[in-house]
C-alpha positions in Angstrom: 18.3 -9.9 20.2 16.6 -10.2 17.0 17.1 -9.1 13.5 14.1 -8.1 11.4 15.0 -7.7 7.3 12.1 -6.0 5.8 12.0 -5.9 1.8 9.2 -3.3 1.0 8.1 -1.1 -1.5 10.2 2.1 -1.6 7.5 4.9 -1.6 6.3 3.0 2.0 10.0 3.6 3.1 9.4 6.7 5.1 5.9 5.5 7.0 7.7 2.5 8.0 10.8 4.5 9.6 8.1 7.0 11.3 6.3 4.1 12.7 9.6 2.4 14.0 10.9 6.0 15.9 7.2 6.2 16.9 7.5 2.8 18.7 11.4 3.7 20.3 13.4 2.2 17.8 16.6 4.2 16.8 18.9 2.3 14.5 18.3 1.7 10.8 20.0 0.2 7.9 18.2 1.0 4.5 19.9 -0.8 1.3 18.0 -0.5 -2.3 17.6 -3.7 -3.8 15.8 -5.3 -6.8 14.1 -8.6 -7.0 10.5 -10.4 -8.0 8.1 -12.6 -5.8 4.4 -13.7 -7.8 4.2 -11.0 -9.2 7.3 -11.6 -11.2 7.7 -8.4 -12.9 5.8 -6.4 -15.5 6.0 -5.4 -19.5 6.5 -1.7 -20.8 6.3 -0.1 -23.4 10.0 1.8 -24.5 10.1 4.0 -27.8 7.2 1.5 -29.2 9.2 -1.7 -28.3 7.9 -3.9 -25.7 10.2 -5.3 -23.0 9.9 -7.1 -19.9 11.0 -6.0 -16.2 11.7 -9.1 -13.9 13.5 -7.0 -11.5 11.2 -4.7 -9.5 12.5 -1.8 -7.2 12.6 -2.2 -4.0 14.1 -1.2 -0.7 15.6 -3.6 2.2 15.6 -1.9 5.8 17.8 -4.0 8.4 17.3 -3.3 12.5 18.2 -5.2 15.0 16.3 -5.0 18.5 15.8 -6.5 22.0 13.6 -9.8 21.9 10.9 -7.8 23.9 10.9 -5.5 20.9 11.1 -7.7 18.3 7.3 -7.7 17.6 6.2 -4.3 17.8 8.7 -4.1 15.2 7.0 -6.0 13.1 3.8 -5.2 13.6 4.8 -1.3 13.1 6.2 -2.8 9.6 3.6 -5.0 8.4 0.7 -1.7 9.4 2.9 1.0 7.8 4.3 -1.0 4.3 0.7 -2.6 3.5 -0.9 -1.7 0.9 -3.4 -4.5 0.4 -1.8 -5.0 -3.1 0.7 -7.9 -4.6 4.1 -6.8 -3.9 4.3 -5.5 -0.2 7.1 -7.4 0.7 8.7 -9.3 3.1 9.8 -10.1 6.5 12.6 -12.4 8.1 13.4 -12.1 11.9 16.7 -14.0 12.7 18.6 -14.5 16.2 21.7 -12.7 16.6 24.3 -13.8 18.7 26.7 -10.9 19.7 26.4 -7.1 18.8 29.6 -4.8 19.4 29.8 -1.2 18.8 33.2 -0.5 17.1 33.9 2.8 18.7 33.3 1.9 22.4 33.5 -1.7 22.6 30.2 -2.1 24.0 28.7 -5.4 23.7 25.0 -7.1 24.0 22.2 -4.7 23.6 24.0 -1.8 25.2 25.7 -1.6 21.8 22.3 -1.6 19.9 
């Protein structure tokens, strides 16, 4: 099994969960985060003081899937959070050992 840690823009946040049901993914963890890559923030203007943002909004979606699904996954991602523009985002795939589903016990990808 595999997880795949997305960070994306946020407004790209509902394409990217259509494009995972579309593909027969069910589960999905969605956390808001902040954070910088290049493009290491931005200025504004506040109330005619300028002051710098280093932390960008952002939004970190967590699924975990069978290997043989692993890179639809991410190819539904990548095609849904592009925009062609600095600060898409990011994506890690990790192995994961053991799943279990607290209310039945389940265990391996039944419990996925």
């Amino acid at each position: 099994m595999k997880k795949i840690e997305a960070i994306i823009k946020p407004f790209k946040l509902d394409e990217v969960k259509d494009a995972l049901h579309e593909i027969g993914l069910q589960g999905l963890t969605v956390l808001e985060a902040k954070g910088f890559g290049r493009q290491k923030g931005h200025t504004e203007l506040y109330r005619g003081a300028e002051y710098v943002v280093d932390f960008l909004p952002k939004v970190k979606i967590e699924v975990v899937c069978s290997d043989d699904m692993a890179e639809r996954a991410v190819e539904a991602i990548m095609q849904a959070a592009r925009t062609g523009r600095i600060g898409d985002g990011k994506i890690f795939i990790s192995d994961v050992g053991e799943v279990i589903r607290i209310r039945t016990g389940e265990r391996g990808e039944d419990a996925v």
